[in-house]
N, C-alpha and C positions, 0 to 999 in steps of 0.2 A: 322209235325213230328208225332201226334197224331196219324194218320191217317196210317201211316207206319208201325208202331206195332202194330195194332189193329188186331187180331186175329191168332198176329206172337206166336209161339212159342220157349220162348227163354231161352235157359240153361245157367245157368252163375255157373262156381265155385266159395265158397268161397265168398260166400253169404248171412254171420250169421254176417259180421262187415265191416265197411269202405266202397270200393266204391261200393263193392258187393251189400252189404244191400241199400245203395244208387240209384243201376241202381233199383232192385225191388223196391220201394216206389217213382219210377217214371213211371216205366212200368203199372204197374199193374192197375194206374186212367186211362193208355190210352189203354186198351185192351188187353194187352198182356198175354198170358197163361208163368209161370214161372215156370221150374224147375230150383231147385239150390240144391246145396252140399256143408258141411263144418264136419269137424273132431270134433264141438261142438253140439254134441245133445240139450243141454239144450240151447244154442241161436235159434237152431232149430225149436226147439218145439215154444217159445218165437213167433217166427216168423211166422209161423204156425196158431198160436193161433189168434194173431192178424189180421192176413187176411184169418180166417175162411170162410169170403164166398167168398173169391174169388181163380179163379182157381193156384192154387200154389203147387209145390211136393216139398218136403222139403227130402232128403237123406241123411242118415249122412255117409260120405265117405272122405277119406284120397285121395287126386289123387296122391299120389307118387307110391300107389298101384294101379296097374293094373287091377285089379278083382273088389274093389272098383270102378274103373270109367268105367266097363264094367255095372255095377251092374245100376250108375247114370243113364248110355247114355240108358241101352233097360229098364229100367222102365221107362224112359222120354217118349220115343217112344212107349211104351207101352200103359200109360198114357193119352197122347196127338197125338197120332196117327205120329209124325214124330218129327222132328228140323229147324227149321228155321234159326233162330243165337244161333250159341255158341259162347260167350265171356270166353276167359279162362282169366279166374281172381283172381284166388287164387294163391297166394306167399307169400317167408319169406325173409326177409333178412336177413343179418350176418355182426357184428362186431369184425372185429379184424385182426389184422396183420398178412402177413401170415406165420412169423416165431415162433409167439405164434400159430397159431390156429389148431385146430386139424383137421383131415382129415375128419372125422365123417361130420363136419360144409359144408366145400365143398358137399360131397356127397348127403346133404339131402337139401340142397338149393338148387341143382341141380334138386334131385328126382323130387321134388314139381314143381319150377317155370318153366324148359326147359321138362321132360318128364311128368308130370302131364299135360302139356297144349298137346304134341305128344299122350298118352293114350286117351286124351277127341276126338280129333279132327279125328283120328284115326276110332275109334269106331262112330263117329258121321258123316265120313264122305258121305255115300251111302247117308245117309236120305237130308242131307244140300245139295248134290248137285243135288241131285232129284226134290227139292224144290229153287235152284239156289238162296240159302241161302248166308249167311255170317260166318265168321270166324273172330274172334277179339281176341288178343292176348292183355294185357295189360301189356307191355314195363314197362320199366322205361329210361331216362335219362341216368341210366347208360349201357345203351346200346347202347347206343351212347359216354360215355364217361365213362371209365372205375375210379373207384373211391376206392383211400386209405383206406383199412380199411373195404372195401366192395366188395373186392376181387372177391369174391365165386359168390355173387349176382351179377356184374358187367358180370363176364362170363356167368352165365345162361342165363341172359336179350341180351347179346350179342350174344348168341346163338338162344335164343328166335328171333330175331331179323331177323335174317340171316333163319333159316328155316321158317319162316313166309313168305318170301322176294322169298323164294326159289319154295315153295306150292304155295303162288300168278300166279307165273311165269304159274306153272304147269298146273292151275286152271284155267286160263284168257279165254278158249276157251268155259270151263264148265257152264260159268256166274255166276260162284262164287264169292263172291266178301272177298279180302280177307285183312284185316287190321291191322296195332300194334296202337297201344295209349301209349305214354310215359309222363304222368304227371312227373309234379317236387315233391318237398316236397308236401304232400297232409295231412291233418287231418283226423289219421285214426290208426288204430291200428297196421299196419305193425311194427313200430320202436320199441313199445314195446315189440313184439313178437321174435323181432329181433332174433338172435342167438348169444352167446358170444363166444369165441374162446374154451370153454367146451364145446357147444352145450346146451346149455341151455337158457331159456329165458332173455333177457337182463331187463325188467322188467320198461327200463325208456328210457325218450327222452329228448336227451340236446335241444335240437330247442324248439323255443316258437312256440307252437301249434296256437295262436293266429292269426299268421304272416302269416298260410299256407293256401293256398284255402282248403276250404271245399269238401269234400268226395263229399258232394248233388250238388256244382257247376261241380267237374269232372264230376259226372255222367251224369250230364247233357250234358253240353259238347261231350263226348263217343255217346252218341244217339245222338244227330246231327248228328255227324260225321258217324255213321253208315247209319243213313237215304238220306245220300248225296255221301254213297258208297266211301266215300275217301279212300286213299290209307293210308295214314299214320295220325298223330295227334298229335303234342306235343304241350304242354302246360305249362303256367306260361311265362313271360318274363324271368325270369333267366332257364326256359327252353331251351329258341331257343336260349336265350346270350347263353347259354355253346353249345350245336350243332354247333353256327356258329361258334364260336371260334374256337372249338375241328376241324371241319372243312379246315378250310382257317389260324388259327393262333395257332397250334398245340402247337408251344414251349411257347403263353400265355400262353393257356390255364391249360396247366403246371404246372406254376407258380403260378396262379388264385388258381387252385383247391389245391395245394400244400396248399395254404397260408389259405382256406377256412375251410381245414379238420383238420389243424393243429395249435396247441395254445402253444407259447413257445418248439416244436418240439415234443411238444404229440399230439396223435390221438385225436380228438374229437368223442367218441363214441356214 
């Protein structure tokens, strides 16, 4: 795998926390030249600072805005003369029902997770398949299986999903190789960033953080699977259990995730 990245150049959004920061602090001991972008300058700089000598472009960008991940893709390519993989990796999710939530929540879970990853990939895409590069979308589960209370984020990742699946199709002659990864629960700062039904930060997470694999094992994982060109990736056992279900046992599954997201008939947010 080492060997694979070694003088790849690889853009990841969303890159200042969780598995963002995770694929850099494994990329970067095996070669790989990093840019990344995140809406937090001061994790930036942080990040930055720490791997001072090695090759790294830190942007600080928003990808729901357009002009922001035009801004990321041609300093990258500026920078480092092209793209090799871009993982689009920066998302929010959202809690809340959908006859409490406002529309705001919809629209900006969308912005970010389904047209943030269309902006990057978009603008990215001459130089990657020049370089018969990669494309990684980083899914979720619920994109596969649409989830109570996480509405907004279920549809993007489902869309996510679906035009990954679509671009693949497109791309297959180009030698582009094209991917989603959809971790389960993961250790990592999405939950608390969450959205509430105001659009506001949700600020906490009922799950014990203890229970979830690790940001630095996904990461791991995610390059593998990149350096073996697979098609798709999901992960955790209670990953492929709900897939398979959702699958082949739809009306469990149902009742499964009914029973999972909800405690005495409230949401678990």
């Amino acid at each position: 795998m080492n060997k694979f990245f070694a003088n790849k150049v690889v853009a990841i959004t969303g890159g200042s926390d969780g598995i963002g920061k995770a694929l850099i602090e494994w990329l970067l001991p095996m070669g790989a030249k990093i840019a990344t972008c995140s809406r937090t300058q001061d994790k930036l700089y942080d990040l930055q600072l720490r791997h001072a000598q090695s090759p790294i472009h830190c942007v600080v960008a928003d990808v729901s805005n357009h002009n922001d991940c035009k801004m990321f893709i041609e300093s990258t390519i500026e920078q480092f003369g092209g793209i090799d993989i871009l993982i689009n990796n920066a998302g929010i999710s959202m809690r809340g029902m959908l006859a409490d939530t406002d529309m705001e929540v919809f629209k900006k879970v969308m912005d970010i997770n389904f047209f943030g990853a269309l902006y990057c990939t978009k603008l990215a895409l001459s130089s990657i398949t020049e370089r018969k590069g990669t494309i990684v979308g980083v899914s979720s589960i619920a994109g596969y299986r649409g989830l109570p209370g996480r509405s907004g984020y279920s549809a993007s990742k489902f869309a996510l999903n679906g035009w990954l699946e679509a671009i693949r199709t497109e791309l297959s002659e180009a030698g582009v190789n094209v991917m989603w990864v959809c971790p389960g629960f993961t250790r990592s700062n999405i939950r608390n960033a969450a959205l509430n039904e105001k659009a506001k930060a949700q600020g906490e997470s009922p799950l014990n953080e203890g229970e979830l694999m690790s940001a630095e094992t996904c990461a791991k994982e995610i390059l593998q699977a990149i350096a073996q060109h697979k098609r798709t990736l999901v992960l955790t056992f209670k990953g492929k259990q709900t897939v398979f279900l959702n699958k082949f046992f739809p009306s469990i599954a149902d009742k499964l995730t009914r029973k999972y997201f909800f405690k005495n008939g409230v949401l678990i947010k």
